[in-house]
C-alpha positions as a Python dict, from the first residue, in 0.01 Angstrom:
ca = {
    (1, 'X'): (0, 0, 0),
    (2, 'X'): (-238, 119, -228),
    (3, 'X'): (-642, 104, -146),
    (4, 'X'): (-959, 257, -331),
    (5, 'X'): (-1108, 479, -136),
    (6, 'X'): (-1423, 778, -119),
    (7, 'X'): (-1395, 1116, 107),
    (8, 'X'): (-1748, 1154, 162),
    (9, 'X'): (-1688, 1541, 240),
    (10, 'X'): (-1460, 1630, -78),
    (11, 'X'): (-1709, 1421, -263),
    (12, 'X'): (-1398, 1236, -443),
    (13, 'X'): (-1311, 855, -514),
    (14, 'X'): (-958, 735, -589),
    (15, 'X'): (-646, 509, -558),
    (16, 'X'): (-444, 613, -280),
    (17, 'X'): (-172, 526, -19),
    (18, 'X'): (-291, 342, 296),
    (19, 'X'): (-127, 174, 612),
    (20, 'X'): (-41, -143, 624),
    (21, 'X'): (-225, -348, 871),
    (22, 'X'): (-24, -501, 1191),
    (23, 'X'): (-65, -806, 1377),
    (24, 'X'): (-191, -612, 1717),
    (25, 'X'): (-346, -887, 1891),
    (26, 'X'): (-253, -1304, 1916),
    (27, 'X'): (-607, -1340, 1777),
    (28, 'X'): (-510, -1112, 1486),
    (29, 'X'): (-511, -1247, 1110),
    (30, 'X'): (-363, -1030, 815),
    (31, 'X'): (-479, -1133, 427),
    (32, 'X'): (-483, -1008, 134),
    (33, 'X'): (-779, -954, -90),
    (34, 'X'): (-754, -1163, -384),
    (35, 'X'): (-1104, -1108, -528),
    (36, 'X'): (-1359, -814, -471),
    (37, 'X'): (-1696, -757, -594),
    (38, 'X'): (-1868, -470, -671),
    (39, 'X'): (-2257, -453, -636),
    (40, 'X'): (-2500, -164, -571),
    (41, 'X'): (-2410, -56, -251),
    (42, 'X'): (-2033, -7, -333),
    (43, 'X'): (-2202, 223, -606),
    (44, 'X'): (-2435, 432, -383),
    (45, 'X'): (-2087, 483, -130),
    (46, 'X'): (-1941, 657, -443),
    (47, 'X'): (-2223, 817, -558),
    (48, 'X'): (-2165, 967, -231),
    (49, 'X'): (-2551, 880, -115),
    (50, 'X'): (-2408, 692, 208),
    (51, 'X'): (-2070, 552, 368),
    (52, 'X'): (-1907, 649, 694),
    (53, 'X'): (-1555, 636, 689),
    (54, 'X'): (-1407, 529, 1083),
    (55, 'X'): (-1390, 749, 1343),
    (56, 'X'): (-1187, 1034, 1314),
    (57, 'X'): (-1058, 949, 946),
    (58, 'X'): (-1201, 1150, 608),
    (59, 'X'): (-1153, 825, 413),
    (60, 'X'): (-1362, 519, 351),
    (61, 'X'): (-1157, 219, 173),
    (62, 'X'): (-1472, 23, -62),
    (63, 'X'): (-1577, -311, -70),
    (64, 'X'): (-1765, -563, 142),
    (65, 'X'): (-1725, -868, -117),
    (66, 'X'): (-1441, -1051, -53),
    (67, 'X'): (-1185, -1367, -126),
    (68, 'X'): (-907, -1332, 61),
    (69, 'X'): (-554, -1557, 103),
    (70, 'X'): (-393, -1567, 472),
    (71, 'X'): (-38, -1421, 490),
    (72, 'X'): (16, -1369, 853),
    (73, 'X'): (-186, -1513, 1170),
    (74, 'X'): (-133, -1399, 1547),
    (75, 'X'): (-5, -1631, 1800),
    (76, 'X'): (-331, -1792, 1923),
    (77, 'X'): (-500, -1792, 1584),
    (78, 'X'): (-655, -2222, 1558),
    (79, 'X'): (-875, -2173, 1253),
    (80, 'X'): (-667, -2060, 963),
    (81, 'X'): (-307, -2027, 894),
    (82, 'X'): (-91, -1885, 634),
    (83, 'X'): (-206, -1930, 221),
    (84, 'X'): (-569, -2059, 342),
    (85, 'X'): (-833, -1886, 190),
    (86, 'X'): (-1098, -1699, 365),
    (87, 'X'): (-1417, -1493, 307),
    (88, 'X'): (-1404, -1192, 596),
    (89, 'X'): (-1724, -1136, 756),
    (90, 'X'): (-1917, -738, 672),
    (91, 'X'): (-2036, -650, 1028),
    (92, 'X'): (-1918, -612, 1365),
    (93, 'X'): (-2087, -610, 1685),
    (94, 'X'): (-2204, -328, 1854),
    (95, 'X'): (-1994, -280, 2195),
    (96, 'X'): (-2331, -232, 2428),
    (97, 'X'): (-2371, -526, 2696),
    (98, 'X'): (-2766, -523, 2650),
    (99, 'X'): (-2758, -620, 2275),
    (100, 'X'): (-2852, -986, 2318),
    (101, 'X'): (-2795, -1024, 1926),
    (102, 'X'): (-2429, -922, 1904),
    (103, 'X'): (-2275, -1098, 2220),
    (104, 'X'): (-2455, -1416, 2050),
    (105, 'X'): (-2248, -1314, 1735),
    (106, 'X'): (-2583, -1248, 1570),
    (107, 'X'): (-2499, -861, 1474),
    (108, 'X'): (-2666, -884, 1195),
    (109, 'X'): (-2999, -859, 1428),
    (110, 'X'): (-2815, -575, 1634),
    (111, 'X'): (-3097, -394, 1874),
    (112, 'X'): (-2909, -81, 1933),
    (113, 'X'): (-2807, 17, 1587),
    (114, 'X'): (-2441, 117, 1653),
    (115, 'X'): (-2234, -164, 1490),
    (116, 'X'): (-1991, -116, 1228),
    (117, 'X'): (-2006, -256, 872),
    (118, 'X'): (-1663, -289, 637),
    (119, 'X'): (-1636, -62, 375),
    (120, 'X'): (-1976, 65, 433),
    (121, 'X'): (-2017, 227, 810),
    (122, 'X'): (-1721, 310, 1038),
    (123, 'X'): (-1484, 71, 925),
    (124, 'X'): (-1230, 33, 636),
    (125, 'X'): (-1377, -232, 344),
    (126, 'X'): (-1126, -487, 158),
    (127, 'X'): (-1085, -297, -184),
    (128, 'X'): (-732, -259, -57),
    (129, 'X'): (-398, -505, -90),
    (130, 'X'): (-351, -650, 255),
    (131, 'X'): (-656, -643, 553),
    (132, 'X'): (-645, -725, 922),
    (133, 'X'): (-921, -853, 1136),
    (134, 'X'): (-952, -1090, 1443),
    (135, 'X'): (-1013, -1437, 1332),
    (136, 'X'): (-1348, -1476, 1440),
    (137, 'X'): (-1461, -1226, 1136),
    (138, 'X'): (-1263, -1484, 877),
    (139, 'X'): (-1452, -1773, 734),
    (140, 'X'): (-1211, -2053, 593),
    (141, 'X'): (-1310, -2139, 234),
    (142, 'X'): (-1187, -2465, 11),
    (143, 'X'): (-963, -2423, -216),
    (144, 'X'): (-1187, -2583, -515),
    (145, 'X'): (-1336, -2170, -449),
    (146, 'X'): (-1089, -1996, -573),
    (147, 'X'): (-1250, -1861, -885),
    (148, 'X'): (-1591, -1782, -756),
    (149, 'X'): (-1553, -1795, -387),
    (150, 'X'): (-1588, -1365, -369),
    (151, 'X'): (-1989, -1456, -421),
    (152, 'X'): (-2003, -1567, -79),
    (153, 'X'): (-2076, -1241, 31),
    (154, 'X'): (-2384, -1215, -177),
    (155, 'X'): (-2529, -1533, -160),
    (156, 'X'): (-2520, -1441, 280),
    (157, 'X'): (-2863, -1262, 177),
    (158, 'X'): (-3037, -1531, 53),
    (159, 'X'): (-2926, -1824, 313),
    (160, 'X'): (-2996, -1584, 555),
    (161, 'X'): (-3362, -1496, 378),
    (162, 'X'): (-3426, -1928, 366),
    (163, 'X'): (-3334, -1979, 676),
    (164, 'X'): (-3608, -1729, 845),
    (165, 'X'): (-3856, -1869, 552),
    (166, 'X'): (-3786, -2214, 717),
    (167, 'X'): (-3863, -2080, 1038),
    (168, 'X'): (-4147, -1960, 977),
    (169, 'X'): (-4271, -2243, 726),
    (170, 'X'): (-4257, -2462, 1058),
    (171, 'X'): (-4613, -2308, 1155),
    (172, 'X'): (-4787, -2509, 844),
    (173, 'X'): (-4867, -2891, 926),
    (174, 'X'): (-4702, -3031, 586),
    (175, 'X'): (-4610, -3375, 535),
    (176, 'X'): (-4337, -3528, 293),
    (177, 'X'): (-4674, -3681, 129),
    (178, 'X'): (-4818, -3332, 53),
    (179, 'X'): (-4493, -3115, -50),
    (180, 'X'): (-4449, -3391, -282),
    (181, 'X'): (-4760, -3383, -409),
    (182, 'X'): (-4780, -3003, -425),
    (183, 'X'): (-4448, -2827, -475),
    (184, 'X'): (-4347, -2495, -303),
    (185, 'X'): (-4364, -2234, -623),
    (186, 'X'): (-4132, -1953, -577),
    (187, 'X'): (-4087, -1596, -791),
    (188, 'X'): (-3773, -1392, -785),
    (189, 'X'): (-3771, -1048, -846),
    (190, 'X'): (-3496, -943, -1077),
    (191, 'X'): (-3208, -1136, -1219),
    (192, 'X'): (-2913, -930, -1054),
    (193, 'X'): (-2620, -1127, -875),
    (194, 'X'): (-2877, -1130, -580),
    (195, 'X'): (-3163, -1219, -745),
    (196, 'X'): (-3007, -1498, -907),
    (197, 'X'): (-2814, -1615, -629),
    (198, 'X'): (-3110, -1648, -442),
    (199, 'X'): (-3282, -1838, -738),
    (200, 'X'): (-3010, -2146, -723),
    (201, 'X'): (-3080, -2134, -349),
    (202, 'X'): (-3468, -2173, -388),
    (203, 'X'): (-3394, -2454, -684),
    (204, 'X'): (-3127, -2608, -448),
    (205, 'X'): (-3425, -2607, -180),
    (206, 'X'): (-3681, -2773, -386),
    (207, 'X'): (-3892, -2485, -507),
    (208, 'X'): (-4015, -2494, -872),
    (209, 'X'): (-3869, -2099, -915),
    (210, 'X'): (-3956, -1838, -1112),
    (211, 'X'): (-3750, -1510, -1181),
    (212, 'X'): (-3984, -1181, -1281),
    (213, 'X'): (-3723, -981, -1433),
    (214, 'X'): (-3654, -696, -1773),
    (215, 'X'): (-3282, -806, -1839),
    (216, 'X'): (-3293, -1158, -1801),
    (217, 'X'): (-3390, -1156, -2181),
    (218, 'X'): (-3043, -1158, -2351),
    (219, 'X'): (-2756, -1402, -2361),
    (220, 'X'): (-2597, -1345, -2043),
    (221, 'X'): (-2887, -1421, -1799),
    (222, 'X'): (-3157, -1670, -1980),
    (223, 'X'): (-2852, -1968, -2014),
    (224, 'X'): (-2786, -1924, -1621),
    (225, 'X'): (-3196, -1949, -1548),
    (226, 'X'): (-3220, -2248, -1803),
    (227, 'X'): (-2917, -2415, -1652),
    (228, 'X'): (-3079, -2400, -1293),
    (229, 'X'): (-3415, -2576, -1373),
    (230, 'X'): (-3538, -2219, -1345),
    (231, 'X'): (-3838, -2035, -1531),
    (232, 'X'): (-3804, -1698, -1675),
    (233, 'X'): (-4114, -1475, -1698),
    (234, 'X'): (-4000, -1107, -1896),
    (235, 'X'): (-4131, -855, -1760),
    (236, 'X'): (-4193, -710, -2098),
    (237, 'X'): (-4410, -938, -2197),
    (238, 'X'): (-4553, -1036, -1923),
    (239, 'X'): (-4775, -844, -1653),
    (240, 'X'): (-4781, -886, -1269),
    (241, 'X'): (-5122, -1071, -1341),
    (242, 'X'): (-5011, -1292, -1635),
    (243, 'X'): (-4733, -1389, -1352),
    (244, 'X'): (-4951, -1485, -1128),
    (245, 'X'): (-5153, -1680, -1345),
    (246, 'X'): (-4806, -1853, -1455),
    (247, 'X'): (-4737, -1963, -1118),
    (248, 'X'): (-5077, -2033, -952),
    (249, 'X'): (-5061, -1977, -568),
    (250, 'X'): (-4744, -1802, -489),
    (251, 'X'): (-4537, -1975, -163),
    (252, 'X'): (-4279, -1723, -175),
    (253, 'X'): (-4114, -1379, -323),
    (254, 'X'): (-3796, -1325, -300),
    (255, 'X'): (-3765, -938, -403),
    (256, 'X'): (-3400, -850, -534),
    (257, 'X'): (-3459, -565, -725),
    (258, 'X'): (-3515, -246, -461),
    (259, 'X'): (-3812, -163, -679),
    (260, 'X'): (-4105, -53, -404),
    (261, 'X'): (-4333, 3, -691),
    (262, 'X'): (-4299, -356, -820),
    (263, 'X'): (-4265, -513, -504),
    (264, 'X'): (-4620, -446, -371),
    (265, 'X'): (-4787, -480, -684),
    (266, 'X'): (-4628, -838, -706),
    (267, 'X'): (-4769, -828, -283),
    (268, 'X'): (-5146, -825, -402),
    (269, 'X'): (-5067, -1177, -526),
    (270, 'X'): (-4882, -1315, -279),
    (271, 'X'): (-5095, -1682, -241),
    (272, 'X'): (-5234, -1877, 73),
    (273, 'X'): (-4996, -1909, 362),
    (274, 'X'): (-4760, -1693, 143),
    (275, 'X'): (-4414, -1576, 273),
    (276, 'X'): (-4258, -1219, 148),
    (277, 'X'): (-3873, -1161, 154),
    (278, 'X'): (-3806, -780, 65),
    (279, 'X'): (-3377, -789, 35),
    (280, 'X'): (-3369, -458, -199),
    (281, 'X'): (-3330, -91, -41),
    (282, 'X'): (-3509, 163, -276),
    (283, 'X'): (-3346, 468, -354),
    (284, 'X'): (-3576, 815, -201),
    (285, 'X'): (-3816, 814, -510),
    (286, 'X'): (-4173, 998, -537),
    (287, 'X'): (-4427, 850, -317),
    (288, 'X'): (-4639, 574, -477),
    (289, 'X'): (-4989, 492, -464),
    (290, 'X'): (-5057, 132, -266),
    (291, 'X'): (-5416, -21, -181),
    (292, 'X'): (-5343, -67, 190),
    (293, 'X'): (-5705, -216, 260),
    (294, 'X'): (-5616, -491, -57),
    (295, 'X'): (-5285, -584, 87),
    (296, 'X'): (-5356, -566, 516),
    (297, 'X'): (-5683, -742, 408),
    (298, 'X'): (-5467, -1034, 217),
    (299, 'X'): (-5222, -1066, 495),
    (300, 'X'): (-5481, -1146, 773),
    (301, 'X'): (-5702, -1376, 538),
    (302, 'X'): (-5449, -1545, 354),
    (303, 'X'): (-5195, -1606, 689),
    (304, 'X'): (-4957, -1434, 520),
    (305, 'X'): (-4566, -1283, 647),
    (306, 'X'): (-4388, -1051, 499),
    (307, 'X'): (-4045, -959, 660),
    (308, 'X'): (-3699, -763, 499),
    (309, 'X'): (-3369, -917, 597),
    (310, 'X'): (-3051, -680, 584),
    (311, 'X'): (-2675, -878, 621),
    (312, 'X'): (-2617, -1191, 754),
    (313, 'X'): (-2460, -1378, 1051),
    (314, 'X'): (-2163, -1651, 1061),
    (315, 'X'): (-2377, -1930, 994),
    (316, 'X'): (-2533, -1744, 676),
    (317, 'X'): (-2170, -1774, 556),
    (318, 'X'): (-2133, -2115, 651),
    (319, 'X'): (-2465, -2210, 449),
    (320, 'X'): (-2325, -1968, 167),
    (321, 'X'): (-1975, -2137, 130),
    (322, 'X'): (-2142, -2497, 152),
    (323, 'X'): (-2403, -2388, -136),
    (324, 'X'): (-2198, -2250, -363),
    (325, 'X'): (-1962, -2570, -361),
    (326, 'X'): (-2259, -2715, -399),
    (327, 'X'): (-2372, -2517, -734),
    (328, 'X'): (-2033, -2516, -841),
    (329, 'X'): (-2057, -2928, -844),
    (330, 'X'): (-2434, -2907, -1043),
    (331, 'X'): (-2427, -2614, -1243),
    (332, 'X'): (-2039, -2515, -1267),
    (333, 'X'): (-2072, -2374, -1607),
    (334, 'X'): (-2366, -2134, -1432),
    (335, 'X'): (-2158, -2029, -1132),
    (336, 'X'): (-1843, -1965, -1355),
    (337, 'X'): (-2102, -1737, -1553),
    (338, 'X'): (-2194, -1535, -1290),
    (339, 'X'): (-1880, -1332, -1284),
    (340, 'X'): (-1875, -1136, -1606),
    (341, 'X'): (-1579, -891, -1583),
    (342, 'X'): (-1259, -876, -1397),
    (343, 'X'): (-1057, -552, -1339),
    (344, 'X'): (-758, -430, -1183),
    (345, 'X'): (-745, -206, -892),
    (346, 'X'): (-665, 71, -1061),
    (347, 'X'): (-963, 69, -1267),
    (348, 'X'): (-1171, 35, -985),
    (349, 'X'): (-1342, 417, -950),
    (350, 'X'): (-1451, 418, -1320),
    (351, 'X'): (-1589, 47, -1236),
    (352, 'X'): (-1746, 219, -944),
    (353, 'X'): (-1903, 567, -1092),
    (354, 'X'): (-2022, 389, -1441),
    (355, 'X'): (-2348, 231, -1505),
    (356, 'X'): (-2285, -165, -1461),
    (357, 'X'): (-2287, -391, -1776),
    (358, 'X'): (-2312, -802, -1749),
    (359, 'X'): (-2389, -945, -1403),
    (360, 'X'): (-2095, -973, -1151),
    (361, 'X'): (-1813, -743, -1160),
    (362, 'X'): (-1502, -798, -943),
    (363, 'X'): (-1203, -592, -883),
    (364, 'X'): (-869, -864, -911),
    (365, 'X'): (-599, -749, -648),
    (366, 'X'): (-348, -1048, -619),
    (367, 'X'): (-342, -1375, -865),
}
């Protein structure tokens, strides 16, 4: 079967032959990718920056965002069965006994570092025509999905950012009297897929939301803000200042845009009791210049948090497959929106070395 894959040592990207998976366990569940995205990660693997292909293998088969369709289940497999749809879960436990995170199936808060991640580190990704996995790692998904159910994946980062920003919003005495009274004000960072993923999820949450962004200016992105009950605030126009005079006190950032520089400039203004969700990884830039007395001074006096969350857990996909039905039944012109190109697997490594265009692009491998 045929797979798109990088060789990290030739430094090359292609379509190429690969085995066909086998059922090698009763637990064992074979599908085949019907939908895969592409986002920046997939990029950097074939830009060569990162990517480990499995042990003892030269190849790394792409892509971590997936829909899949069921064509084959093991013997003891309860949760799906054949033509159910399924979103297959990025990372896999690390295999050490004292890792309290992964034997709670939490390995996206792994201790030891040595877990495996699909299609990024030590373990094939789903860019491919059939993949094979235990059941555990498959998330069944409604069929009403089918068209947008690959931005699962994505939308993982931001119910996993809410749910730690609910965790630690449990600290503040509120009542329903107060919130009501006084609204949580959020600002997103960038209008990528993640950035405005994460939007819907503060609007679905009650937050009066703000996106700080360059490119939400033209036709694709300021109909999808609008249609959310979100506020745009261009970064051309606009300073980090005039944003925070915009919003008043600032409950929450959500960063989505890997932009250090940005990121603690927007930090200075982080409001009272304010909560700070870094999601982007910045490339290896120059150093930059950051008033450490402003910002440490802020986060004692203020009672601020500021915390980075990196993949998500089971119940992140849960939450993420329960939202997106969710936006799909608000704002299903929006959602539909989202996903701005389709291509065939073949065209997959000039998807993956060229400079995106639109918002979501996904790679189409079976109707």
């Amino acid at each position: 079967m045929k797979a798109v894959a990088v060789n990290p040592t030739l430094r090359e990207i292609a379509v190429r032959e690969h085995p066909e998976p086998r059922l090698e366990s009763a637990t064992a569940v074979i599908a085949r990718p019907l939908d895969v995205g592409v986002c920046g990660t997939d990029r950097e693997i074939a830009s060569f920056a990162y990517g480990t292909p499995p042990a003892g293998e030269s190849w790394l088969v792409n892509g971590h965002e997936c829909l899949a369709q069921v064509v084959k289940v093991g013997a003891d497999v309860k949760t799906v069965r054949p033509g159910d749809l399924v979103v297959p879960i990025v990372r896999r436990p690390c295999p050490h006994a004292e890792c309290a995170p992964c034997r709670a199936a939490r390995q996206d808060f792994c201790v030891t570092g040595d877990f495996t991640e699909r299609g990024i580190r030590g373990a094939h990704g789903f860019m491919t025509e059939q993949i094979v996995d235990d059941e555990r790692f498959f998330l069944p998904m409604p069929a009403a999905l089918r068209d947008v159910g690959v931005l699962v994946e994505p939308l993982t980062i931001a119910e996993k950012a809410i749910e730690q920003v609910r965790a630690i919003e449990t600290r503040l005495p509120e009542s329903a009297r107060h919130l009501a009274a006084n609204p949580k004000r959020a600002v997103v960072l960038g209008a990528g897929p993640v950035g405005l993923l994460g939007a819907m999820v503060l609007r679905l949450a009650g937050y009066t939301t703000y996106v700080y962004s360059r490119s939400a200016q033209d036709a694709v992105h300021g109909p999808i803000l609008t249609g959310i009950g979100a506020t745009l605030v261009p970064a051309e126009q606009q300073s980090v200042s005039d944003l925070a005079d915009t919003v008043g006190n600032i409950d929450l950032v959500y960063e989505a845009v890997g932009a250090s520089s940005l990121a603690f400039e927007v930090l200075k203004f982080l409001g009272m009791n304010g909560v700070f969700v870094f999601t982007g990884v910045p490339g290896r830039k120059a150093a930059i210049k950051i008033d450490t007395d402003r910002v440490m001074r802020h986060l004692v006096l203020k009672n601020q948090v500021a915390f980075g969350t990196v993949n998500a857990g089971y119940a992140s996909y849960e939450h993420a497959a329960r939202d997106l039905g969710e936006f799909a039944t608000r704002w299903p012109a929006v959602v539909r929106g989202l996903i701005t190109s389709r291509s065939p697997l073949e065209a997959a490594p000039t998807l993956l070395t060229t400079k995106p265009s639109g918002i979501k692009s996904v790679v189409s491998i079976a109707s």
